[in-house]
C-alpha positions as CSV (number, residue, x, y, z in Angstrom):
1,X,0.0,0.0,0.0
2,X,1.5,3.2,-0.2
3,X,1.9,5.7,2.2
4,X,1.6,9.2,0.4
5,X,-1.8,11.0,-0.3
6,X,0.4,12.9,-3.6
7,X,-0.6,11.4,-6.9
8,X,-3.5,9.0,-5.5
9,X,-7.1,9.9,-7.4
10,X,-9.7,11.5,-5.3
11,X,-11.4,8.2,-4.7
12,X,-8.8,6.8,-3.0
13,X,-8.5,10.3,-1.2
14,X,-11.6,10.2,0.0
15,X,-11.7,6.5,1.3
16,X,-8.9,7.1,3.4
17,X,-10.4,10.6,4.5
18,X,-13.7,7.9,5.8
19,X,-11.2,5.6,7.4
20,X,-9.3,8.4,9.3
21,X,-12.5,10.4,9.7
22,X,-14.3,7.1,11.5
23,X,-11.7,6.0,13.5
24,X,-10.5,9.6,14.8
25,X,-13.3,11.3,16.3
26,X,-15.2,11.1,19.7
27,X,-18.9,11.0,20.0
28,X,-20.0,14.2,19.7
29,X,-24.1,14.9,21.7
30,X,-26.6,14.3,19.1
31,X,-29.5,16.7,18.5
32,X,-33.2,15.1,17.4
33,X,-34.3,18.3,15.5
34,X,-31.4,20.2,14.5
35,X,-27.3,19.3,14.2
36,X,-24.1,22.3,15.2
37,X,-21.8,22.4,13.1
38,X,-18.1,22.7,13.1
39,X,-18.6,26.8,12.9
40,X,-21.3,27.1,15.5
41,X,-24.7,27.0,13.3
42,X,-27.0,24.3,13.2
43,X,-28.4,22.8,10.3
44,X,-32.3,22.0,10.5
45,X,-32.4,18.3,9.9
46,X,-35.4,19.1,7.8
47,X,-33.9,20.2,5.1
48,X,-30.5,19.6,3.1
49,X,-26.4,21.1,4.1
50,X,-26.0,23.2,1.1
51,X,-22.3,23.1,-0.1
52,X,-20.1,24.9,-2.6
53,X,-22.0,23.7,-5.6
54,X,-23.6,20.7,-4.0
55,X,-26.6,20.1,-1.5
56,X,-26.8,16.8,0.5
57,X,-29.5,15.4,3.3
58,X,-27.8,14.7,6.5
59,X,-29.1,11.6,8.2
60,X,-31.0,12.6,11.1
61,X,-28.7,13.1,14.2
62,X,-25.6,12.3,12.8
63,X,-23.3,15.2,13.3
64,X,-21.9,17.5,10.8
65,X,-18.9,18.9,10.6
66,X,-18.0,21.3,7.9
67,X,-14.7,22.6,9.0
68,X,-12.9,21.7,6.0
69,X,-11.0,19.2,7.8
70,X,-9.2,16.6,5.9
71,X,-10.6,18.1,2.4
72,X,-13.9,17.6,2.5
73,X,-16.5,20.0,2.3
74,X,-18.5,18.4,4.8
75,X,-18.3,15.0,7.4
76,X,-21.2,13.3,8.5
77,X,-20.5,10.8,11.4
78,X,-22.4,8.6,13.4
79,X,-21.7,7.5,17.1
80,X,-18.8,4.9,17.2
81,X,-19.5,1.7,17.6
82,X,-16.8,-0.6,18.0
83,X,-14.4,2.0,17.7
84,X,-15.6,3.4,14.3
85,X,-17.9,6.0,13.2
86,X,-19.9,5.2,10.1
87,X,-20.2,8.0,7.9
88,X,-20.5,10.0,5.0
89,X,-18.5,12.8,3.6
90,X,-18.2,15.2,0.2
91,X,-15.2,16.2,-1.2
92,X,-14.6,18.4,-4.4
93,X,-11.4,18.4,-6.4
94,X,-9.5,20.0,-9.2
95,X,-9.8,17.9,-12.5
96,X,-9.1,20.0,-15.2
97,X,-9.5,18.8,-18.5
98,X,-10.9,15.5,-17.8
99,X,-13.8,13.8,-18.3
100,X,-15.7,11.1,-15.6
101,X,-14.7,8.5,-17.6
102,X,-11.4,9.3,-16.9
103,X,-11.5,10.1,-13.4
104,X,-13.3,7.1,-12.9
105,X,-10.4,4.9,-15.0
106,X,-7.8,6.7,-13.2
107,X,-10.1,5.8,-9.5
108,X,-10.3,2.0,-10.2
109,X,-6.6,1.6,-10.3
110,X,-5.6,4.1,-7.6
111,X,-8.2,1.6,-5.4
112,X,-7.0,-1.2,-6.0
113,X,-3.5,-0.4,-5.6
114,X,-4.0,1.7,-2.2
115,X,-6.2,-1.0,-0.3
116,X,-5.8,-4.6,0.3
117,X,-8.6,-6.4,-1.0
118,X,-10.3,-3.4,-2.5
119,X,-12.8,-5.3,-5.0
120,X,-15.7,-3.1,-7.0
121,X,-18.8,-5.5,-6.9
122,X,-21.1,-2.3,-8.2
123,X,-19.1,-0.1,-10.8
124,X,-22.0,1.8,-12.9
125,X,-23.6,5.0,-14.4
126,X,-26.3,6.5,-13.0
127,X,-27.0,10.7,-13.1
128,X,-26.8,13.2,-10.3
129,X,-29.1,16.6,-11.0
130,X,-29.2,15.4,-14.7
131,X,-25.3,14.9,-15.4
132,X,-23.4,11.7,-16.1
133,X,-22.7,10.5,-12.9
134,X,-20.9,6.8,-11.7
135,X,-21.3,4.7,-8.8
136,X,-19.1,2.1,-7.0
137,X,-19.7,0.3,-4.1
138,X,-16.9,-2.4,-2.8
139,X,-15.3,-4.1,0.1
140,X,-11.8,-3.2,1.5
141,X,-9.4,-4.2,4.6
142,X,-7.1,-1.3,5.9
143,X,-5.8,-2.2,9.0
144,X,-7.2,-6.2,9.2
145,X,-10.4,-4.6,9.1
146,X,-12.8,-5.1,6.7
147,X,-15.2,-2.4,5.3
148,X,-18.3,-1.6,2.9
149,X,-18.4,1.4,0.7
150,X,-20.6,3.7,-1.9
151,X,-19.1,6.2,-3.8
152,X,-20.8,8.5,-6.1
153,X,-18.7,10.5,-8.3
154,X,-20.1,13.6,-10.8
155,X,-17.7,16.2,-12.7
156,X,-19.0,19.7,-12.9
157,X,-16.9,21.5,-15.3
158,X,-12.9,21.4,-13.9
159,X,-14.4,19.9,-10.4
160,X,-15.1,16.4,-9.7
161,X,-17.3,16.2,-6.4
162,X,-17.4,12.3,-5.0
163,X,-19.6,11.5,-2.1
164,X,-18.3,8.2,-0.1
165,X,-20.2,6.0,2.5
166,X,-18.0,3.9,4.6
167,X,-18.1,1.3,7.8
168,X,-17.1,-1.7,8.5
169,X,-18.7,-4.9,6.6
170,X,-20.2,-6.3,9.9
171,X,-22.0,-3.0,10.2
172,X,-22.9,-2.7,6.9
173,X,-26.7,-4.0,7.1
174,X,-27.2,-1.8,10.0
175,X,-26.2,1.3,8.0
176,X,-26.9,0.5,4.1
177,X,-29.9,2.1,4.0
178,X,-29.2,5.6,6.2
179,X,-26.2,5.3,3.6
180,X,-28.7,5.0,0.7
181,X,-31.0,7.7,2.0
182,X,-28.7,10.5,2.3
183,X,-27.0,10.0,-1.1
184,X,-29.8,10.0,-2.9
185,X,-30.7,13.4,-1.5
186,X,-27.2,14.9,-3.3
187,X,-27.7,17.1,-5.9
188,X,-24.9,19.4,-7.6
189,X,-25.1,22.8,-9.1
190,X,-25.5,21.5,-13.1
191,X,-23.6,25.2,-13.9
């Protein structure tokens, strides 16, 4: 595996960004209406966390942390169980000049060669806010651990923003469809 952030794709950024993320943070007191942020707001858990470009659902009582931390535009984390805090987080990043299908190529190797294992079972197009958009979903182990991920991955003129899911495998079933929920609800800024 290899041990520098420089060169990898954003995928593979943003998988270890949920690894780190998850295992890094303490549980933070949840909120059942609203959830603070990292700047001192709150974000009505009725409606979506609007980002640079991008809106996404939070799932209800999850906390948010938009600090920038890591990269990502926003973090949404759940409690830790085990050790690990399922989450969810958006990142956006520079890719001028290329197209999804390219990102995308350029994502399955950087995978594959960063994490033990890593094996796409769900590697397809879909559309976010009407624009070509790709999906993966695959199991990993970092660490002897094994995880579950979903990745959604759109490119908005020179940007590419990617939205990853990520716990371990033996939690997956719990959170597969608070996963599911919340991603559906992104949306990006078509210009």
């Amino acid at each position: 595996m290899r041990t520098t952030l420089l060169g990898r794709s954003t995928a593979a950024t943003l998988l270890i960004l949920s690894l780190a993320t998850a295992c890094s943070k303490d549980a933070t007191p949840q909120g059942t209406e609203t959830t603070p942020t990292s700047n001192g707001s709150e974000i009505d858990l009725a409606v979506a966390f609007e980002g640079d470009g991008f809106s996404i659902q939070p799932p209800e009582g999850w906390t948010v942390d938009d600090s920038g931390s890591q990269g990502a535009a926003v973090i949404f984390t759940d409690d830790p169980v085990d050790g690990f805090q399922s989450n969810i987080n958006v990142r956006i990043d520079p890719v001028p000049g290329q197209s999804l299908d390219n990102v995308i190529e350029q994502s399955r190797t950087d995978l594959a060669e960063a994490f033990e294992g890593y094996d796409i079972f769900v590697d397809e197009a879909t559309t976010v806010s009407g624009l070509p958009a790709h999906t993966f979903e695959a199991t990993l182990t970092s660490d002897e651990v094994e995880y579950h991920n979903l990745q959604i991955f759109v490119v908005v003129g020179d940007s590419v923003y990617t939205v990853t899911a990520t716990a371990p495998e033996a939690r997956w079933a719990t959170d597969d469809a608070t996963f599911r929920a919340s991603m559906e609800t992104f949306t990006v800024d078509a210009g």
